[in-house]
C-alpha positions in Angstrom: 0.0 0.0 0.0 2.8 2.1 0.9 6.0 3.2 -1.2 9.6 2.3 0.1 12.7 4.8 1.4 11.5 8.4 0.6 8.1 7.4 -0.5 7.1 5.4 2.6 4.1 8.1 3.2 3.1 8.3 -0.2 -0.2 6.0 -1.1 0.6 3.8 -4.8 -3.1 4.5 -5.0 -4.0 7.5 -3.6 -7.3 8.9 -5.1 -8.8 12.1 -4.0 -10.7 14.8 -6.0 -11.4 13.8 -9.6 -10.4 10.5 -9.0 -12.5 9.9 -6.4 -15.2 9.9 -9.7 -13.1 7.8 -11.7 -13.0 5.2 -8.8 -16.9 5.7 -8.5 -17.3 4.8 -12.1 -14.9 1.7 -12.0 -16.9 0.2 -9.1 -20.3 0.9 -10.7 -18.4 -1.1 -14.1 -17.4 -4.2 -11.8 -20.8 -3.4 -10.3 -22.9 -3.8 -13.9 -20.6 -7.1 -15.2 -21.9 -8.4 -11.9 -25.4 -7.7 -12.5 -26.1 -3.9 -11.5 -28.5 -3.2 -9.3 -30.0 -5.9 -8.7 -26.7 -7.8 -7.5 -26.9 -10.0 -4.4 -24.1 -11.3 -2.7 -24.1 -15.2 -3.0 -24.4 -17.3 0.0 -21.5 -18.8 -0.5 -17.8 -18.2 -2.4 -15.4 -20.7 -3.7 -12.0 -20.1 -4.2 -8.3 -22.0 -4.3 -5.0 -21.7 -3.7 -2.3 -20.8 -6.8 -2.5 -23.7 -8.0 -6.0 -24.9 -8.3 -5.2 -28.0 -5.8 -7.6 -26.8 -3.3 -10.4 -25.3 -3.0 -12.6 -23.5 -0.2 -16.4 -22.3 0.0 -17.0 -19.8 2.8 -20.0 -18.2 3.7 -21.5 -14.5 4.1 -20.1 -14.5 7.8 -16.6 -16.2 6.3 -17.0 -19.3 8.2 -15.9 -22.6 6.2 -18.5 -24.9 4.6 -16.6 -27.3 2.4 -13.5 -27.9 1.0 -11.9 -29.7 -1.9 -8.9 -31.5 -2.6 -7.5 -32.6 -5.9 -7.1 -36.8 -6.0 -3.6 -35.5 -7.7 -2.3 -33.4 -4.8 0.3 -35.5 -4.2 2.1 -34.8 -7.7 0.9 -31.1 -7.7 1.6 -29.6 -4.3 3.6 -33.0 -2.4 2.5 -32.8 1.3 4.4 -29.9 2.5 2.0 -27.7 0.3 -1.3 -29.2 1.8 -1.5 -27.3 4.8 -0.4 -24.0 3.3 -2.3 -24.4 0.0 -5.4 -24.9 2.5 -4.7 -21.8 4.4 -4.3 -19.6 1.0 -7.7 -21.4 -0.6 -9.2 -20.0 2.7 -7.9 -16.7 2.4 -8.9 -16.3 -1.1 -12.6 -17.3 -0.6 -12.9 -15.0 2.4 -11.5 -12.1 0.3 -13.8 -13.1 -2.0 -16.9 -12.8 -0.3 -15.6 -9.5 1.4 -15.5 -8.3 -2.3 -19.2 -9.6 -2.7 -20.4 -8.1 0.1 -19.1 -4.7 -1.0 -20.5 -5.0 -4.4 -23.6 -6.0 -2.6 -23.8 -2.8 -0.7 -22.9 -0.8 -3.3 -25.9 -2.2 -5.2 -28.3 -1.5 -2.7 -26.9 2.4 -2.3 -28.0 2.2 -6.1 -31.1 1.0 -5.9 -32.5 3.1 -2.8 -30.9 5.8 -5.0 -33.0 4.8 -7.6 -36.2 4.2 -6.1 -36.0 7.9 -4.5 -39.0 10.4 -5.7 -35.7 12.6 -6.3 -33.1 10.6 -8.2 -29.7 11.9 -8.8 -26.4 10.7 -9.1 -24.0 10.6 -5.5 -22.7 14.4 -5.2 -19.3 15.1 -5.7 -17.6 15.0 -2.4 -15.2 17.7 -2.3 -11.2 16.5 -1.7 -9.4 16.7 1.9 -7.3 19.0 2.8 -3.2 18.5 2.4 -3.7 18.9 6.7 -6.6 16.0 6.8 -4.7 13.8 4.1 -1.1 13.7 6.8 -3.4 13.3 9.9 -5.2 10.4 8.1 -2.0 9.4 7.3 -0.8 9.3 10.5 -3.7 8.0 12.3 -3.2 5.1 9.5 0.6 4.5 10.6 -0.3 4.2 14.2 -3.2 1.6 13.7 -0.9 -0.1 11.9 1.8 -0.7 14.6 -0.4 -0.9 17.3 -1.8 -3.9 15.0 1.7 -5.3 14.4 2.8 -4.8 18.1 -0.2 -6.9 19.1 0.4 -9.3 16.5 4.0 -10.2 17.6 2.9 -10.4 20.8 0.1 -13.2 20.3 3.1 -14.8 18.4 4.3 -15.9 21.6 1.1 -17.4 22.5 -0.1 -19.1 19.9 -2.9 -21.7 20.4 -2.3 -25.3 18.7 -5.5 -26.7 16.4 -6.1 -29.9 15.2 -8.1 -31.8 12.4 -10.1 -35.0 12.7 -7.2 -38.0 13.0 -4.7 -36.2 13.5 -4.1 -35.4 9.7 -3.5 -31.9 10.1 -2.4 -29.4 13.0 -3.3 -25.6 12.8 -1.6 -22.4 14.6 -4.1 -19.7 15.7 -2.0 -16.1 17.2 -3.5 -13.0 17.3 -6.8 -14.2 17.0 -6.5 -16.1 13.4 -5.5 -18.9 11.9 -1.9 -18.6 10.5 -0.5 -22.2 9.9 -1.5 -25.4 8.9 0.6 -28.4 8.6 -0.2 -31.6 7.6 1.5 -34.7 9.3 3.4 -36.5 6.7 3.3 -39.9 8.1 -0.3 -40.1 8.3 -1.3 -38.0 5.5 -0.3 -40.2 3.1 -2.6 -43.3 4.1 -5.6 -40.7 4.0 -7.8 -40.4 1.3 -10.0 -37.2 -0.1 -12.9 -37.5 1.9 -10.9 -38.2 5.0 -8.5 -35.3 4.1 -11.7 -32.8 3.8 -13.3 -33.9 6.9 -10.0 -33.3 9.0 -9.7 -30.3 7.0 -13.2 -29.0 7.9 -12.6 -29.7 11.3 -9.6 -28.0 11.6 -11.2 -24.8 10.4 -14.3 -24.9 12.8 -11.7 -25.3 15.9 -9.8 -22.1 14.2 -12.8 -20.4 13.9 -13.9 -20.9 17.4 -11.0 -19.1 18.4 -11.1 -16.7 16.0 -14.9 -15.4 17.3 -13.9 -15.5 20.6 -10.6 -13.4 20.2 
């Protein structure tokens, strides 16, 4: 998000005055190819890691309801990729569905903007100050460290997970899920279905923690 060396302060995509319009008008593009106004977020979003090996539906809240594994994992990601190629799938649909819900928002400002006795488009929304830009800035940097500095700290007390038979093992610090390793020597006797269920598993322990951090 931020530049390196001299640039550090300096947003890649900063977008205030007229481009606040042009960003306006990009979302209301993505917005149309989606289905305009009448766009509803899905119940559910699928998505996979790099590779395609794995793939992971969430739903509307980002909670986990299935998962698929490739029979041909073995060639594509070996066993040292499982766990992390699980983790990324995860990440992926969650982002996903963020994305959806956005849209989804977006689509119902539209609408209650259409259905008004009074329609017009959004007024232009006049561009901060140089003085409100910095302070935002700053305010930014601060969450940001404050968010780090917690985050090393729950590094140091990071609570173990763990999958139906013992197939895979989690790592939940600062109130998410951050690692998942599957245990070669049992792994490799498991099938697809078993692999899902421990994988399933896993992610409803993770997200247990994860509501209750």
């Amino acid at each position: 998000m931020y530049g390196e060396g001299r640039d550090r302060w300096r947003l890649r995509e900063i977008a205030f005055g007229v481009d606040r319009a042009q960003q306006r008008q990009a979302a209301l593009a993505e917005l149309a190819e989606a289905g305009g106004r009448d766009y509803r977020a899905p119940a559910t979003e699928e998505a996979g890691d790099e590779g395609g090996t794995v793939r992971v539906s969430v739903d509307q809240t980002g909670a986990v309801v299935d998962v698929h594994i490739r029979s041909d994992w073995r060639d594509r990601i070996g066993v040292g990729g499982l766990g992390p190629a699980l983790l990324e799938a995860r990440q992926n649909a969650v982002g996903a569905m963020a994305r959806a819900l956005i849209l989804a928002g977006l689509a119902e400002r539209e609408r209650v903007a259409a259905d008004g006795p009074d329609w017009r488009p959004v007024p232009y929304v006049e561009p901060m100050t140089i003085e409100e830009v910095w302070q935002r800035l700053s305010d930014h940097e601060d969450q940001l460290y404050r968010r780090r500095k917690a985050a090393r700290a729950a590094e140091n007390h990071a609570r173990p997970v763990g999958g139906l038979l013992s197939l895979f093992s989690g790592r939940c610090a600062g109130g998410r899920l951050v690692g998942i390793t599957a245990e070669p020597m049992r792994i490799q006797q498991a099938d697809t279905e078993q692999l899902r269920h421990a994988a399933l598993d896993l992610f409803r322990q993770a997200e247990s923690i994860e509501v209750a951090t």
